[in-house]
N, C-alpha and C positions, 0 to 999 in steps of 0.2 A: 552670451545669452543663448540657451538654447532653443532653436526657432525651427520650423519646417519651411519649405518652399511650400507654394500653392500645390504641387504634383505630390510633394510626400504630405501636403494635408491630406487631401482624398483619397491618397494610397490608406492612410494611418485608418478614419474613419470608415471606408469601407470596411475593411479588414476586422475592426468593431463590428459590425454590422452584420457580416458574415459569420461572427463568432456565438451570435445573442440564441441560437437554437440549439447550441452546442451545449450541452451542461457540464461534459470531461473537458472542454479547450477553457470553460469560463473558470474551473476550478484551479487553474494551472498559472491564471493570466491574474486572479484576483488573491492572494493570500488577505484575509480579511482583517487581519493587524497590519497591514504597508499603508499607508499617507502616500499624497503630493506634496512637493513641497515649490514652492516660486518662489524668487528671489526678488531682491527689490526693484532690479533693471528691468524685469519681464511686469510687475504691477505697476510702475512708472510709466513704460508703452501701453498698456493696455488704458493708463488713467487718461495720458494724451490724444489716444484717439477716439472713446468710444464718447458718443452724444449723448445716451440714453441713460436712463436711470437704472436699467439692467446690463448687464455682457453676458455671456453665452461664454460656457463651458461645454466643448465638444469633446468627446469620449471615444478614443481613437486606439489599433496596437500598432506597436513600430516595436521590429524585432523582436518579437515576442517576448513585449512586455505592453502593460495596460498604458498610457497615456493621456492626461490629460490637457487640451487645447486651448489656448485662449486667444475669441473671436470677438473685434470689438463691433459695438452696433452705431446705424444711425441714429439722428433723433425720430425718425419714425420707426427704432426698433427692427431696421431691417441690416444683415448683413454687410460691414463695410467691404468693401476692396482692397487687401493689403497685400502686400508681396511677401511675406512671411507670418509665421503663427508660433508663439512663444510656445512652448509646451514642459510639460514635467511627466515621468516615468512613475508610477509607484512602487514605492521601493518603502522598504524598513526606516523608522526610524532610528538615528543612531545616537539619542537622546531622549529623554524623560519629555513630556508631552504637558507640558503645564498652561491648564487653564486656568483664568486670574478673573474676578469679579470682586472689584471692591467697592462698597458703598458708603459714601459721606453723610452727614446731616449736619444741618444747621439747627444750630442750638442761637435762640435770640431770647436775650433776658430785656424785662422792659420795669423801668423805674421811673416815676412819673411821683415829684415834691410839687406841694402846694406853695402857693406866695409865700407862707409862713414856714416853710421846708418842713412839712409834714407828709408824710406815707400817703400816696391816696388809690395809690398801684403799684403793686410788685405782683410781675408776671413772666412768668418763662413757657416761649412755645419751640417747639420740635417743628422744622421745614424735611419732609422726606427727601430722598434724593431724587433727582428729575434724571432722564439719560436723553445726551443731544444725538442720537443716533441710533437706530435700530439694535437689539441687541438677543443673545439665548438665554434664557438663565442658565446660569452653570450647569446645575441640575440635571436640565431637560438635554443640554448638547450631550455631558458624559452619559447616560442614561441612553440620548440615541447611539452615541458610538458603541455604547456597550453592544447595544441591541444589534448592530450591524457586525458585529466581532462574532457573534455568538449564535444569530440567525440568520446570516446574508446568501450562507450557501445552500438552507434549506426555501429560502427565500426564489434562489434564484433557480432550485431543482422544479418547483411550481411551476416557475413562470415559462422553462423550458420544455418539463413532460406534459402541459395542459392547456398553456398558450402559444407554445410554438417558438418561445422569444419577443412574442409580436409586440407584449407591451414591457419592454426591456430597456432602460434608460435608454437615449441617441446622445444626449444634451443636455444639459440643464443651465437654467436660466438666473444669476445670482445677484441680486441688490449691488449696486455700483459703492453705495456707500460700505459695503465688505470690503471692499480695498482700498479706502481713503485713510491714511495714514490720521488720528487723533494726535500726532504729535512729532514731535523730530526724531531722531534715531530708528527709523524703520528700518528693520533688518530682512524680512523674509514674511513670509505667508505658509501656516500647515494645515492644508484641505483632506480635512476626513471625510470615509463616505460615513452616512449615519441612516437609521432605518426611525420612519416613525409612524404613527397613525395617521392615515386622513380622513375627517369624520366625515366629508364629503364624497370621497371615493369607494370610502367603509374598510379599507386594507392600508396595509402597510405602505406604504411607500420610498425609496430612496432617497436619499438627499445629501448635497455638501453641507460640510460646516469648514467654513474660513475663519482658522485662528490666526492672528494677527500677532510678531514677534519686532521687539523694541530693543535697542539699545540696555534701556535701563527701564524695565516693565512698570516697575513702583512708583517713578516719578513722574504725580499725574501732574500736579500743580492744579487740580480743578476741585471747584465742589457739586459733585455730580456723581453719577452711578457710571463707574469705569471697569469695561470689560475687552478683552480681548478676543470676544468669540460674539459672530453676527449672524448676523437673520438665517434665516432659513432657506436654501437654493431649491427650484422647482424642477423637479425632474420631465422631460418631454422625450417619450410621452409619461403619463398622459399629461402634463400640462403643458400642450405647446401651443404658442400663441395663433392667433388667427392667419 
């Protein structure tokens, strides 16, 4: 598994940090088509320790390349104390990037005979699908990754010639249930960045999307709205907690 000591965490993270005012070092470090990608030994540690209903994704270079960190929290959402930090590089895909949403419904026919076995109801209703777990619609995740393929570097030329860097991801903050395996065969995790609106900011802003890779994708066994791609990760800043 690959992990950092606590000393090359803060090396890695500075060294981000250092980089966020830079607009030629950011261009060099982020090709806007490469992925994260974590395996399942690194989202297994992360499940065992964090408390909280979020983890924290730290945004770190080591060796000149982009990095990202996985910190687990307490249950009061603060930093745990670990003696290592799983991490993944950004790097290329070296495969097809397949997002999966598939939707069941329940179809219930109702036949209802009199004492005399006469007709007294024949009715068929459609049940929607319900989903047990936060999810993106397809749509909206390929749509932001597009968005972040195709504007991230004019994105991040703003945020460097007019903000200084200052309001430049550090970390982001991702729903715990994004890495709760729905099923056996979990193989890996593919974190893309993605770009989207916030109607409350009024501007764009960054974001992870964690797709979630299976054994055998198709085999949900459920009747529910089954996706491999979850909520939406907060980027800090600006959303960082109190």
């Amino acid at each position: 598994m690959n992990a950092f000591t606590r000393d090359q965490f803060d090396a890695a993270v500075t060294g981000w940090t250092n980089c966020c005012s830079d607009f030629y070092a950011i261009t060099k470090l982020i090709p806007t088509n490469y992925v994260f990608t974590f395996e399942a030994e690194q989202m297994d540690w992360m499940r065992n320790l964090n408390k909280y209903n979020e983890f924290c994704t730290e945004i770190g270079v080591y060796q000149g390349q982009l990095v990202a960190i996985l910190c687990p929290l307490d249950g009061a959402g603060k930093k745990l104390v670990v003696d290592k930090f799983p991490y993944s590089p950004l790097q290329k895909l070296d495969r097809d990037l397949r997002l999966m949403e598939t939707q069941e419904y329940i179809v219930v026919k109702n036949a209802v005979l009199s004492s005399d076995l006469q007709i007294v109801d024949n009715s068929e209703n459609a049940y929607l699908p319900v989903s047990s777990k936060p999810m993106l619609d397809q749509d909206k995740a390929v749509s932001a990754i597009e968005s972040w393929r195709d504007e991230a570097m004019t994105w991040f030329y703003r945020e460097c010639t007019e903000f200084k860097g200052s309001r430049i991801f550090k970390r982001f903050f991702v729903p715990t249930e994004d890495i709760t395996p729905t099923k056996s065969g979990f193989t890996h995790v593919v974190c893309s960045f993605g770009l989207k609106f916030s109607d409350v900011y009024q501007r764009l802003l960054p974001t992870l999307i964690f797709i979630s890779f299976y054994e055998d994708l198709q085999n949900s066994g459920s009747i529910q709205t089954i996706s491999n791609t979850y909520d939406w990760s907060q980027p800090c800043p600006p959303m960082c907690p109190p």
